[in-house]
C-alpha positions in Angstrom: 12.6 78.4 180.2 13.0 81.6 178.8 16.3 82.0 180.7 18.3 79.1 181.4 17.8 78.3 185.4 15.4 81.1 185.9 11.2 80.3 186.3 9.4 83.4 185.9 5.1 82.2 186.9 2.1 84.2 187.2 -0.6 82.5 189.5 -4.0 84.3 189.0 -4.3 85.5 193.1 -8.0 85.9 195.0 -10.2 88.3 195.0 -10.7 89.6 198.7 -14.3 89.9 199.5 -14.5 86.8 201.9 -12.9 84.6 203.6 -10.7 81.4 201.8 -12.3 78.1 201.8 -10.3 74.8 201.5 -10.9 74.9 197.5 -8.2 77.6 197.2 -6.4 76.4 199.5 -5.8 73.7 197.4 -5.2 75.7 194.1 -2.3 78.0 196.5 -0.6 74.4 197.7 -0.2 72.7 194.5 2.1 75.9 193.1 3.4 76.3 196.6 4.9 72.3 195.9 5.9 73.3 192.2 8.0 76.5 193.7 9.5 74.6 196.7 10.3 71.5 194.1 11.9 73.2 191.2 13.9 75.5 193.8 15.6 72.3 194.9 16.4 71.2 191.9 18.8 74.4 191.7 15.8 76.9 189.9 15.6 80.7 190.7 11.9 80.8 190.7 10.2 84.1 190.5 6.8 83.9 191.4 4.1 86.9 190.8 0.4 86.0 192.4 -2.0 89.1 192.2 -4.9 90.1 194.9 -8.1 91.6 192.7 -9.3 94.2 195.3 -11.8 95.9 193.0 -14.1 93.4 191.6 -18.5 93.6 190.8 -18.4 91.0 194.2 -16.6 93.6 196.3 -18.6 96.4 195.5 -22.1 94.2 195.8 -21.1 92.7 199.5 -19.9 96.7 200.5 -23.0 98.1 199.3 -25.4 95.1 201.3 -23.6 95.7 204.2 -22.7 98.9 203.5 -19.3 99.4 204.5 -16.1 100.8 202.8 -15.2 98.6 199.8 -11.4 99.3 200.8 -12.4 98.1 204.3 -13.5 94.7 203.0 -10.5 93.7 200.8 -8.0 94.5 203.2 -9.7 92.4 205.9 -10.2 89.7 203.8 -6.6 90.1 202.3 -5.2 89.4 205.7 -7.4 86.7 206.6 -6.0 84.9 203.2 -2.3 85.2 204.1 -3.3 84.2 207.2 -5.1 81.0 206.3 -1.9 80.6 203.6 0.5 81.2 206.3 -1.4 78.5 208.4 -1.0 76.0 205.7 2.8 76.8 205.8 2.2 78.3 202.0 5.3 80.5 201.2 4.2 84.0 200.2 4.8 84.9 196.0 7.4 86.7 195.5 5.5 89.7 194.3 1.8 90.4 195.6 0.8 92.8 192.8 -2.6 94.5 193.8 -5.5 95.3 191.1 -5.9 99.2 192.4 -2.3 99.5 191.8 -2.1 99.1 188.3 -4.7 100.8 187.1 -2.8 103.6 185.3 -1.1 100.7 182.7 -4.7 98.9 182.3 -6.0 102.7 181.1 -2.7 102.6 178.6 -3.2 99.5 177.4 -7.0 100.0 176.7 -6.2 103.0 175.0 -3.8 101.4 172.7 -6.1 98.8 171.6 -8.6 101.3 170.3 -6.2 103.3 168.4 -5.8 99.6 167.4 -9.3 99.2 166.1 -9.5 96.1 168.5 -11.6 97.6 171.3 -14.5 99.6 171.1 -16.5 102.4 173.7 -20.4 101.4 174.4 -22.5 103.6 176.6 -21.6 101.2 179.5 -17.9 100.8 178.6 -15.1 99.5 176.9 -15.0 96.2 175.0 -12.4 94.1 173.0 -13.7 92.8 169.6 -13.2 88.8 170.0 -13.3 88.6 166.1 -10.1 91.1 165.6 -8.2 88.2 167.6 -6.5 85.2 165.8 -7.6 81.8 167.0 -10.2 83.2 170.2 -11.1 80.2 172.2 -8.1 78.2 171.3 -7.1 77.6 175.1 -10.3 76.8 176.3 -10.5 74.5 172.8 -14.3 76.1 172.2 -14.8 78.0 168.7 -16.4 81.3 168.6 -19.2 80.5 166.1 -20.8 78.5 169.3 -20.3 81.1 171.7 -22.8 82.6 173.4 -22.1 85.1 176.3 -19.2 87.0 176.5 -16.9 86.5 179.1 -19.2 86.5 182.0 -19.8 90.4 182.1 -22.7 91.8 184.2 -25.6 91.6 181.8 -26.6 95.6 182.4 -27.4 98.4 180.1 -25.0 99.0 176.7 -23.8 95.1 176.8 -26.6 95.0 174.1 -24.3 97.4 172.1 -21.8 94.8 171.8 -20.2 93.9 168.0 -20.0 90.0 168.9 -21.8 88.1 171.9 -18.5 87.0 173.1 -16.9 90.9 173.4 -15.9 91.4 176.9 -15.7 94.4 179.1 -11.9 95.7 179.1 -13.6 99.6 181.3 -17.1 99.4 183.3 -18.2 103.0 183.6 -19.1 103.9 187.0 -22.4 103.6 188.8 -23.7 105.7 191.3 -21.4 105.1 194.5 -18.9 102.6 193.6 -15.3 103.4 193.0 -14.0 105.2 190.3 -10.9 105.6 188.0 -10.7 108.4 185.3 -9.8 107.6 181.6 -10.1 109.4 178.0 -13.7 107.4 178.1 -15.1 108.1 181.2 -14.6 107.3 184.9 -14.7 103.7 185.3 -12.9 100.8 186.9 -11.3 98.3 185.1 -12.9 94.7 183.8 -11.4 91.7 185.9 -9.8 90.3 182.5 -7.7 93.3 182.0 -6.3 93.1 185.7 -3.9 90.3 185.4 -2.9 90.7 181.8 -1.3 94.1 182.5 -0.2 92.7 186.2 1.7 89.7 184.4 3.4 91.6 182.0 4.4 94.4 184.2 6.0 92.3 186.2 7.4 89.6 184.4 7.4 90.8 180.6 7.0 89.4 177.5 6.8 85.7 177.1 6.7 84.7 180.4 7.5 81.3 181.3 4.3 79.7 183.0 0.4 80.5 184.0 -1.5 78.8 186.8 -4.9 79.0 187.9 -7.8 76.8 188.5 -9.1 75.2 185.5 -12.3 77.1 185.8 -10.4 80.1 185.1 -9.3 78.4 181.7 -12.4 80.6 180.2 -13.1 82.7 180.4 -10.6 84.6 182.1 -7.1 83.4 180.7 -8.7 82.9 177.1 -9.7 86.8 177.3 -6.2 87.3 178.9 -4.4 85.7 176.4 -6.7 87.8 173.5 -5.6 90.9 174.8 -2.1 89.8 174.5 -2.0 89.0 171.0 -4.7 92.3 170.2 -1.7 94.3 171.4 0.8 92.2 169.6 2.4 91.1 172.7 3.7 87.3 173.4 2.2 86.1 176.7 2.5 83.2 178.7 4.7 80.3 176.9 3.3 77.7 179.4 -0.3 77.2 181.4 -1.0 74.7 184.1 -4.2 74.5 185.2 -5.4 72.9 188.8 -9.0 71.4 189.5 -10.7 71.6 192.4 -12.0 70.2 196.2 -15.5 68.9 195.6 -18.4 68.4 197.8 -21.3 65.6 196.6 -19.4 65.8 193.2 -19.9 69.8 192.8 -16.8 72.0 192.8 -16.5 73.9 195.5 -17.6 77.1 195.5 -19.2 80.3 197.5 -21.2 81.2 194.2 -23.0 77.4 195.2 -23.1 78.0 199.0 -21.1 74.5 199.5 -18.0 76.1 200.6 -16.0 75.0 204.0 -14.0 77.5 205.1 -10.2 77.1 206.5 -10.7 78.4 209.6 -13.5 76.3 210.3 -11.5 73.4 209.3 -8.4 74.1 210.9 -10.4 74.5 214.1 -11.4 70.7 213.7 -7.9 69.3 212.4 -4.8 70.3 212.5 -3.1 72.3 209.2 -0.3 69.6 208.5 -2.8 66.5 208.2 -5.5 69.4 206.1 -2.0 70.2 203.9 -1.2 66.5 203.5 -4.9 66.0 202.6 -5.0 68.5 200.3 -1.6 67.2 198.5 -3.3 63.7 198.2 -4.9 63.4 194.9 -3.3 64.1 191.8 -3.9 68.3 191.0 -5.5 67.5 187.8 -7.5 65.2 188.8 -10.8 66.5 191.3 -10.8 66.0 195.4 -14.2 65.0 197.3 -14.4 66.5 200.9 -15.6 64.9 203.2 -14.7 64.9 207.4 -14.1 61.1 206.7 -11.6 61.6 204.1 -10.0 64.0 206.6 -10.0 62.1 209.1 -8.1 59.1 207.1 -5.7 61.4 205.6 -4.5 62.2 209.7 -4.3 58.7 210.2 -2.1 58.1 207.2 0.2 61.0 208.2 0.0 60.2 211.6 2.3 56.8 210.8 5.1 59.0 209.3 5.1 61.6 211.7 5.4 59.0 214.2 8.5 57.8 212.6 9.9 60.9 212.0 9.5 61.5 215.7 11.2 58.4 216.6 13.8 58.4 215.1 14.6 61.9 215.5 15.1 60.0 219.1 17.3 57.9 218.3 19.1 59.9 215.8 19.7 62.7 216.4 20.4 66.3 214.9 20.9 65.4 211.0 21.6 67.9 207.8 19.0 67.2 205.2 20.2 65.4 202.1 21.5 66.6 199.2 20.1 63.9 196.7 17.0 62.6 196.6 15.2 59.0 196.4 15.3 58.2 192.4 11.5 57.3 192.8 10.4 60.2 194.4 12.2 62.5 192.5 10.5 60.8 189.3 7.3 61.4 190.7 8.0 65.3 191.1 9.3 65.7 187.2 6.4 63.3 186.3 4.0 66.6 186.1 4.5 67.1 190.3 2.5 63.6 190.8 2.3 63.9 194.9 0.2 60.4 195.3 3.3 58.8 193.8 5.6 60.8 195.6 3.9 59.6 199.0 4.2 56.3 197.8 7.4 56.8 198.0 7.6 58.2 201.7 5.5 55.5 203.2 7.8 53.1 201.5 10.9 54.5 203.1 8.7 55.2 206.6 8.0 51.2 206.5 11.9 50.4 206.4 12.5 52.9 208.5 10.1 51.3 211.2 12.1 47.6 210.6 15.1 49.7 211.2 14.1 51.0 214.1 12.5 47.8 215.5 15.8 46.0 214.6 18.5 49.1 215.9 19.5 48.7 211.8 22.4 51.3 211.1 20.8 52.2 208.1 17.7 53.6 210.3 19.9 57.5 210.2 20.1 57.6 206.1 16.4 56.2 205.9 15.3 59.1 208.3 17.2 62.1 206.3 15.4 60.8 203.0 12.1 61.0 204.7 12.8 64.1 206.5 13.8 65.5 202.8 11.2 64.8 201.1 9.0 65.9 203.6 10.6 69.1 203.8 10.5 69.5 200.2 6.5 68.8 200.6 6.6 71.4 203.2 5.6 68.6 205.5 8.4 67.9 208.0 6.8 67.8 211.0 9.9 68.8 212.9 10.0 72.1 211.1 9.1 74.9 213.8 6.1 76.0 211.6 4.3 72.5 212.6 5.7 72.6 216.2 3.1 75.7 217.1 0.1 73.8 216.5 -2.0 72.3 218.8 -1.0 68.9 219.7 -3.4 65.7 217.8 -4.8 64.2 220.7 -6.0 67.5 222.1 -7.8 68.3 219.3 -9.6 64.7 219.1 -10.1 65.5 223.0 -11.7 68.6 222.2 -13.7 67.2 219.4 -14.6 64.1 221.3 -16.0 66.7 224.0 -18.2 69.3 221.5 -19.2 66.1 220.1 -21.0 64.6 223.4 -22.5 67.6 223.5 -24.0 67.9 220.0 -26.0 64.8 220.8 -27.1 65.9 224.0 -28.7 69.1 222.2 -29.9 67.0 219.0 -31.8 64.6 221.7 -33.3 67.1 223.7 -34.2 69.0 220.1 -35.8 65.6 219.5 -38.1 65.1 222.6 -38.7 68.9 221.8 -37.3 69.4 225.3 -35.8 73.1 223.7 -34.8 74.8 226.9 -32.0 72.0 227.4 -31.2 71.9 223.6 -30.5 76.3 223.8 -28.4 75.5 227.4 -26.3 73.4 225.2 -25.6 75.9 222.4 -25.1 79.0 224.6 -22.6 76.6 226.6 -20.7 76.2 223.9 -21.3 79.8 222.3 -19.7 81.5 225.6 -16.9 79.1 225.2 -16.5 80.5 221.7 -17.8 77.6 219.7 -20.2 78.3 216.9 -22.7 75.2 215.9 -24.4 75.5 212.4 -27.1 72.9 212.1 -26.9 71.3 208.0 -28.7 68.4 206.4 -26.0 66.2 207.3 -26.2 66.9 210.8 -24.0 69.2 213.0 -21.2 70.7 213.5 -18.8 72.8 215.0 -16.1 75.3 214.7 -13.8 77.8 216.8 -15.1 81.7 216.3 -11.9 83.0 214.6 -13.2 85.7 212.5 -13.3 89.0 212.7 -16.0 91.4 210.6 
């Protein structure tokens, strides 16, 4: 660490032009266990996560629906922190917004052209990849073999570009998108630029740790780290990079359509058995969705909530414990390894259920393990942030009901007998349910959004 007992992170935040879907979700939970982890060990953690609310997606979903641009991000800003909040993700310590720093980008742009590293086109600004030591290092790809540069919009003046791989640091302005001015025209900045000048802002120089999805690894922290080291500034001494929820093997992702959003699922099951799900696979190794594997990972939490819930019964009030279970702790330093770590909970949940079975005296130090660790996994479900949801067997009740009622539709669709198969949707419409009919079949969620 750069200072002894302080972790300074920058997690790489959304961009707010829709709503989250249970891929970031993921990528948010596995730093949200990092933070809560390291703070127990006795670690001031200091943790910056951005929101990009000017971005080439929030422009193009303003102008086809055409609405404010400002309008959209904050809408979809609140829905994230909502969906977060629903997860029982703690909120960064700093929430650093792309519009807000736009001054410093303009300062830093400047200062690599005066340092020959960045040059103006007739559609903007770009940083020379070949003035950078070692370009493509993180993302272990060599610049000889690279091809396109840094996913920029493909639009007039990228042709003017000194290396394929230069990417935009200042997009000069189009007809009726937002602008910024700068010595080079009015423009907004490139998405790389955003969270380099956020990070350092905040945090300074040589930061301890970067997080993001490993699709971010290029190009986006590759070009963040060669802006750095154009401007002669030490950046991030650490990365850590999450993958992803998958669907048929494909990441998830609303560029491929395949997204499932967290409202819809938390209308379906309830947030602690989606954040235990979520926490169940390593977070460098890939998650496949699918209801099933939902629907198993309730189950499995459903045998230590029951515990938990027991013996709370029997127990009693309890203070949480100080030290923890050597094995789960182990688990937690061995790179935050959360299927070991439940391992080590449904261990202690199984004595704890021969305790309780045989009035054992240990059953009250077994409990405040479990509780611990739970708590520490932000999954204690005695914690008042669990104890608003809607009970489990009123949402298999509810689920149960839409479900008879899906088949009733799908067989009257089936004789063609369409006047029942409408009843049946506008039924459930008026009751607020919205059905969307896929190639697997379908399903249902509770209308929560607002436009």
């Amino acid at each position: 660490m750069r200072q002894p007992g302080h972790l300074s992170i920058y997690l790489c935040g959304p961009t707010v032009y829709g709503p989250p879907h249970l891929g970031h979700g993921r990528a948010t939970l596995v730093y949200d266990i990092l933070r809560r982890y390291l703070t127990w060990t006795g670690i001031q953690v200091r943790l910056v996560s951005n929101i990009t609310d000017i971005d080439d997606k929030i422009i193009d979903r303003a102008n086809r629906e055409n609405r404010p641009w400002a309008e959209i991000t904050q809408k979809c800003e609140t829905m994230w922190f909502s969906a977060m909040a629903a997860l029982n993700v703690e909120k960064p310590n700093d929430i650093p917004h792309a519009t807000e720093y736009v001054d410093q980008m303009v300062a830093m742009i400047g200062e690599l052209i005066g340092l020959q590293r960045a040059y103006a086109t007739s559609d903007g600004v770009y940083l020379s990849v070949t003035s950078v030591d070692d370009y493509g290092l993180l993302a272990h790809q060599k610049l000889e073999d690279m091809l396109a540069g840094g996913g920029d919009r493909e639009v007039f003046g990228a042709s003017e570009k000194k290396h394929p791989a230069d990417f935009a640091l200042w997009k000069f302005t189009k007809p009726g998108e937002p602008a910024w001015p700068s010595p080079w025209g009015e423009g907004r900045p490139g998405w790389h630029s955003e969270c380099v000048v956020m990070s350092l802002q905040l945090l300074g120089e040589g930061f301890d740790l970067h997080c993001g999805g490993a699709d971010l690894r290029f190009p986006h922290h590759e070009n963040e780290v060669a802006q750095s080291k154009a401007a002669g500034q030490q950046f991030a001494n650490f990365w850590l990079h999450n993958y992803w929820v998958t669907q048929s093997g494909e990441k998830m992702s609303k560029s491929l359509g395949n997204t499932m959003k967290v409202s819809e699922i938390l209308s379906r099951f309830r947030a602690i058995d989606v954040r235990f799900y979520l926490l169940s696979a390593h977070y460098r190794s890939n998650l496949e969705f699918s209801d099933q594997a939902l629907s198993d990972a309730s189950t499995a939490f459903s045998r230590i909530e029951q515990f938990v819930i027991r013996a709370s019964e029997k127990v009693g009030e309890v203070s949480l414990a100080q030290v923890l279970p050597k094995a789960f702790q182990e688990a937690m330093d061995e790179d935050i390894a959360t299927p070991s770590a439940f391992a080590v909970i449904h261990e202690f949940v199984t004595n704890g259920n021969t305790a309780l079975a045989n009035n054992d005296k240990d059953l009250k130090d077994i409990y405040v393990q479990v509780r611990t660790m739970l708590d520490i996994l932000g999954l204690d479900p005695l914690n008042k942030q669990w104890q608003k949801e809607t009970s489990q067997d009123s949402t298999k009740a509810l689920d149960s009901l839409i479900q008879s009622m899906l088949k009733q539709r799908n067989d009257a669709r089936a004789s063609k007998n369409f006047e029942v198969a409408d009843s049946v949707r506008d039924a459930l419409n008026s009751a607020g349910i919205l059905i969307e009919d896929t190639s697997q079949g379908s399903r249902w969620s509770i209308n929560k959004e607002t436009k």
